[in-house]
Every structure is written in structure tokens, then in C-alpha cells.
C-alpha positions as CSV (number, residue, x, y, z in Angstrom):
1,X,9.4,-29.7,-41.2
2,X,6.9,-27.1,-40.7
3,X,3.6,-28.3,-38.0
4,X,1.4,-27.9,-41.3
5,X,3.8,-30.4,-43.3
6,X,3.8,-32.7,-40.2
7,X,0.5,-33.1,-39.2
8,X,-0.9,-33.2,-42.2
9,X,1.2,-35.7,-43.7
10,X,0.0,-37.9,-40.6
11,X,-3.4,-37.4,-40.9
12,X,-2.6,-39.0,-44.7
13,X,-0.3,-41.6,-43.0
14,X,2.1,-40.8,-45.2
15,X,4.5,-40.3,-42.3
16,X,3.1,-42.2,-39.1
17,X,6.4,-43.7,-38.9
18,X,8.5,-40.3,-38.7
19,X,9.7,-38.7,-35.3
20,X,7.3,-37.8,-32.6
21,X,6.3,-34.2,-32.8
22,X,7.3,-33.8,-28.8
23,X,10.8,-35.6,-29.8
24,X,12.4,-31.9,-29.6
25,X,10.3,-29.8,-26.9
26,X,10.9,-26.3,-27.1
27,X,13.8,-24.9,-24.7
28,X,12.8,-24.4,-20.7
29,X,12.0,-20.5,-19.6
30,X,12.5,-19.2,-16.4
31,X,8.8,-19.1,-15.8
32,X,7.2,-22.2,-17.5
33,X,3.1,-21.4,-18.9
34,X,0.3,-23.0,-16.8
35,X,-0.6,-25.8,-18.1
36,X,-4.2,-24.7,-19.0
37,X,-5.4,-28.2,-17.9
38,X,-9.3,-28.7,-18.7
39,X,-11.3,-30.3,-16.2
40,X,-15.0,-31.8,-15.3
41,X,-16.5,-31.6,-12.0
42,X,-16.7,-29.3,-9.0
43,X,-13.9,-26.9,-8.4
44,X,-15.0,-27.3,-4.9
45,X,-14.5,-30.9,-4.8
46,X,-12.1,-32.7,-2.2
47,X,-10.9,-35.2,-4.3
48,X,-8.8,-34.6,-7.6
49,X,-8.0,-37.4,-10.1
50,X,-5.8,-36.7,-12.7
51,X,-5.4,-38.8,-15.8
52,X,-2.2,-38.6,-18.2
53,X,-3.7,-40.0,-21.7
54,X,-2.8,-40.1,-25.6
55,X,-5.2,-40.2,-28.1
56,X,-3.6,-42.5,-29.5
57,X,-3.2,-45.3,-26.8
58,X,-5.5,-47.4,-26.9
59,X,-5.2,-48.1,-23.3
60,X,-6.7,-45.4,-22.7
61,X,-9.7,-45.4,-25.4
62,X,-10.9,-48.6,-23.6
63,X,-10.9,-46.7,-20.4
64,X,-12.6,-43.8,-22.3
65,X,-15.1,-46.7,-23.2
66,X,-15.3,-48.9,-20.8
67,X,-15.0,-47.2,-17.4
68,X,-14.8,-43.2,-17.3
69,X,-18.9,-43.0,-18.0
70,X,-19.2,-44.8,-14.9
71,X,-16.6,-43.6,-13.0
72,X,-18.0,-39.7,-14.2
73,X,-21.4,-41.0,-13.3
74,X,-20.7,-41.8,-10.3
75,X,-18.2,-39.1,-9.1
76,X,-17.8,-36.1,-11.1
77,X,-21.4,-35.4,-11.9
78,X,-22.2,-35.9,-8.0
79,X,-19.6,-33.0,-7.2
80,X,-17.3,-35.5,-5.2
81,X,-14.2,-35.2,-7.3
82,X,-13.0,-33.1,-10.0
83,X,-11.5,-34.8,-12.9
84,X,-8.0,-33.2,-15.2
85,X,-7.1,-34.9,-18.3
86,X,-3.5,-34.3,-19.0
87,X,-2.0,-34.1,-22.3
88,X,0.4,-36.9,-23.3
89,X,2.1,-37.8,-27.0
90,X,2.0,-41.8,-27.9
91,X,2.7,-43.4,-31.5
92,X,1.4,-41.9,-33.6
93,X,2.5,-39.2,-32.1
94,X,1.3,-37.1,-34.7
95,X,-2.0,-38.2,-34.5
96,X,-2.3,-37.8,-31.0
97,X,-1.1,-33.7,-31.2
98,X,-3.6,-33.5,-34.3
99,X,-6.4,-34.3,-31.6
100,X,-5.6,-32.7,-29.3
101,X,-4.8,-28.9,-31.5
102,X,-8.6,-29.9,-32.6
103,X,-10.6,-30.5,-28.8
104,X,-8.7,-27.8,-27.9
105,X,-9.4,-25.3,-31.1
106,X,-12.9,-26.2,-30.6
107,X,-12.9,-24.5,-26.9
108,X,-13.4,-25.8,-23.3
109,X,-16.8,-26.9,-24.1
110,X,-16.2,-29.3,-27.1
111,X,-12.9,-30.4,-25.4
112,X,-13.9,-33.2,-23.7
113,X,-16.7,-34.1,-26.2
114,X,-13.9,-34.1,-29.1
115,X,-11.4,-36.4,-26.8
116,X,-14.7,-39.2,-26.6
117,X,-15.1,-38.8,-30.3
118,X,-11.2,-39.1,-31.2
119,X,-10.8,-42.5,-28.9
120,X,-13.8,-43.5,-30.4
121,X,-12.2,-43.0,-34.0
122,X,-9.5,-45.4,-33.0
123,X,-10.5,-48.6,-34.8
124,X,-11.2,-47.0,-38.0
125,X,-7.3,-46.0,-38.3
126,X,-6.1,-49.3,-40.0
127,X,-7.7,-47.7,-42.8
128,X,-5.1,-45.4,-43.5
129,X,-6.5,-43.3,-45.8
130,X,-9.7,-42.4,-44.0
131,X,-7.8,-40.1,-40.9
132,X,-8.3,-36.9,-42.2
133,X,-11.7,-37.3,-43.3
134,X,-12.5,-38.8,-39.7
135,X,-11.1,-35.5,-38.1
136,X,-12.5,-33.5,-40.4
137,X,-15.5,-35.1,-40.2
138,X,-15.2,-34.6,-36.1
139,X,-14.3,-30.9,-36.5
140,X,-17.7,-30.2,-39.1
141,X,-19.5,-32.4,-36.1
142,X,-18.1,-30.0,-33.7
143,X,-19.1,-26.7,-35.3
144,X,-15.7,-26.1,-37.3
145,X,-15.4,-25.8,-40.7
146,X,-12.8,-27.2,-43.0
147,X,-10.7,-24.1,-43.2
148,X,-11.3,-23.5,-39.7
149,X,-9.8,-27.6,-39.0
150,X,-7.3,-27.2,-41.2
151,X,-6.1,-23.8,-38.9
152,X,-5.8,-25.8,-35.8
153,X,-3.4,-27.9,-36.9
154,X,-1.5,-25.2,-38.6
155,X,-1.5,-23.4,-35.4
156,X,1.8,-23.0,-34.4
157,X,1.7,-21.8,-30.6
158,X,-0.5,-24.3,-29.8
159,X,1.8,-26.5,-30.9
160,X,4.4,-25.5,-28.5
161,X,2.1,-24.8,-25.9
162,X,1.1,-28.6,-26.3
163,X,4.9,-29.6,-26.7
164,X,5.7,-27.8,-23.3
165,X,2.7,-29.6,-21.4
166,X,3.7,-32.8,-22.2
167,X,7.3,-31.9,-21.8
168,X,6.3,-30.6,-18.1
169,X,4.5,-34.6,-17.8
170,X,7.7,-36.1,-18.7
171,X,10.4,-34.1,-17.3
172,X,8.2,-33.0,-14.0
173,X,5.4,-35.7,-13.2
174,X,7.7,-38.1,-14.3
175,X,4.8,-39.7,-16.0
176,X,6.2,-42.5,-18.9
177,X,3.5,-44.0,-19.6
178,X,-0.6,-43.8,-20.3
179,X,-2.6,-43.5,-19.2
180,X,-1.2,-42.7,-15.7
181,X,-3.3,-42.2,-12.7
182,X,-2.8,-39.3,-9.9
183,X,-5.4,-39.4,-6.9
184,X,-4.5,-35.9,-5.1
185,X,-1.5,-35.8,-5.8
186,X,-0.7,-39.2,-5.3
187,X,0.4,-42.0,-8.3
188,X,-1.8,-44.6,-8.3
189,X,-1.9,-46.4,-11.0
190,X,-0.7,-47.4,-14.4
191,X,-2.1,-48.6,-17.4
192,X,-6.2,-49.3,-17.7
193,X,-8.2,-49.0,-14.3
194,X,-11.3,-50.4,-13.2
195,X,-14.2,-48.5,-11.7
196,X,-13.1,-50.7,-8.2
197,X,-9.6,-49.4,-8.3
198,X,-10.8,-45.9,-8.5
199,X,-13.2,-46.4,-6.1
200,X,-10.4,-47.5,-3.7
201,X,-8.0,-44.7,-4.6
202,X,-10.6,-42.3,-4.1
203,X,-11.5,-43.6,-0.1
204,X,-7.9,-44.0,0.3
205,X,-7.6,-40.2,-0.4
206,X,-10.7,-39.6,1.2
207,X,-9.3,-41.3,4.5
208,X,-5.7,-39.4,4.2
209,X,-7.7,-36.3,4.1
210,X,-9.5,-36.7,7.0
């Protein structure tokens, strides 16, 4: 089934119950692509937390919610650590690849403002029928337009270049489940974390460093 087919047939929910678009990940090279991670924060900073998240985990729209503006607040805006969001597929699996192809069509500067509007979509997805209008509706807030929208998610290298980042999470992080936690390298945590745990994770890195 062709990306176009898929995701929009998703965004309908005329198919959230079909196979996950990473279900088939496009064979290894010899030289895998960079990621292309986007991150907040200081390039300079010591400390590096990385977060494996779906769109469409809710897990990990009530961190989006309920802890990251603090935790941002307090850490990234400051300079003290530099925060990655790392791409990850959860049922619907289709949804979650149609916001991501959209933050990421937008460019690096919409990115993260796209990924807070998507989790913030979340309870409004019962209502089956009203997904593609919410997207759209996020792309037109975003500065795209409905042919430019309907593009991204036609966009076929993206589409394997997404399938091969979370392939590379799976297969090489080892990550199975979001979100997932990294604190320099270091696993440390799974599933929603409070502002305390980070803070803990971060002076335990902080102290290793030292």
C-alpha cells in the first residue's frame, strides 16, 4: 500500500487497526543516515537527555503536559542540558508517522511546536472522523497549506528516513517502549517521569562527570 494510501486512510480511521507503518523497515546499508535528531538547548551543554516518544502514547503526552515545561524551564532554557526527542512508532502507528512527516515538513523551527500541538490533539481522537481536519488544521496553524500538508505525508523518503530512525531505536538503543529516558548516555528510566526523577538523573550525571 502506497504511504499516501496508508496515512491517509489513518488520518480517516478507516485503517487504525492495520499494520504499523515501521512493521517492515527498509533493509540495513553499510553506512546507516544520521539520524537528523532535533534538539532544544545549548550545544555546549554538559548534560544530554534524550527522550524516545510516539505521538501517539499517551504516556508521553502527559509528560509533554505535565512535566517537560518545567523540566525545559528549568534546564534547557538555562543552558544546563540539551534536550533530543527521538522518533518512536506506537498504535496507531500511522498516526504517530503522520505527525511526525508534518513537525518535520514544517522545519526545525516548527518541529517542536508541532510535537506540543500533536500530544495536545490526543483527546480529541475518539472522534474518529475529526483526525485529518485536526492535522490539517495544525499544518494551516503552522504556515502550511492544504496541498503543502497533504505533500508531507505523501513524502516518500521521509518516510524511510523516519522508518530507519526508529528502526536504529529498536534494533540499536534497544529502546521497546515510550517514552524511554537516556541521561548521557545512560538508560534511566521508563515510562512517565517526574520533574524529581530528572532532577536526580541529571546530578547523578553531573556527579559521574566530574
Amino acid at each position: 500500500m502506497a504511504l499516501r494510501r496508508r496515512i491517509a486512510l489513518a488520518l480517516a480511521a478507516l485503517a487504525l487497526a492495520g499494520p504499523a507503518l515501521a512493521a517492515k523497515p527498509p533493509p540495513r546499508s553499510a553506512a546507516p543516515p544520521a539520524r537528523q535528531d532535533f534538539s532544544l538547548g545549548s550545544a555546549e551543554a554538559k548534560v544530554e537527555v534524550v527522550e524516545y516518544a510516539s505521538l501517539s502514547c499517551p504516556h508521553c503526552a502527559a509528560f509533554n503536559a505535565q512535566v517537560f515545561p518545567a523540566f525545559k524551564a528549568r534546564y534547557v532554557d538555562t543552558g544546563q542540558v540539551r534536550y533530543t526527542l527521538r522518533e518512536m512508532l506506537t498504535p496507531p502507528a500511522e498516526i504517530a508517522a503522520a505527525g511526525f512527516l508534518l513537525a518535520r515538513c514544517a522545519g526545525k523551527d516548527k518541529y517542536f511546536k508541532i510535537v506540543d500541538e500533536v500530544f495536545r490533539s490526543q483527546p480529541l481522537w475518539p472522534d474518529a472522523q475529526a483526525i485529518k481536519p485536526i492535522f490539517l488544521g495544525i499544518a494551516r496553524n503552522n504556515g502550511l497549506s492544504e496541498a503543502q500538508f497533504e505533500a508531507c505525508l505523501s513524502d516518500e523518503k521521509a518516510f524511510a528516513a523516519l522508518n530507519e530512525r526508529v528502526r536504529q531505536a529498536v534494533e540499536v538503543d534497544k529502546v521497546s517502549s515510550t517514552p524511554t529516558f537516556f541521561v548521557n548516555g545512560k538508560r534511566v528510566g521508563e515510562g512517565e517521569m517526574s520533574l524529581e526523577d530528572l532532577d536526580a538523573a541529571i546530578a547523578a550525571a553531573r556527579k559521574r562527570g566530574g
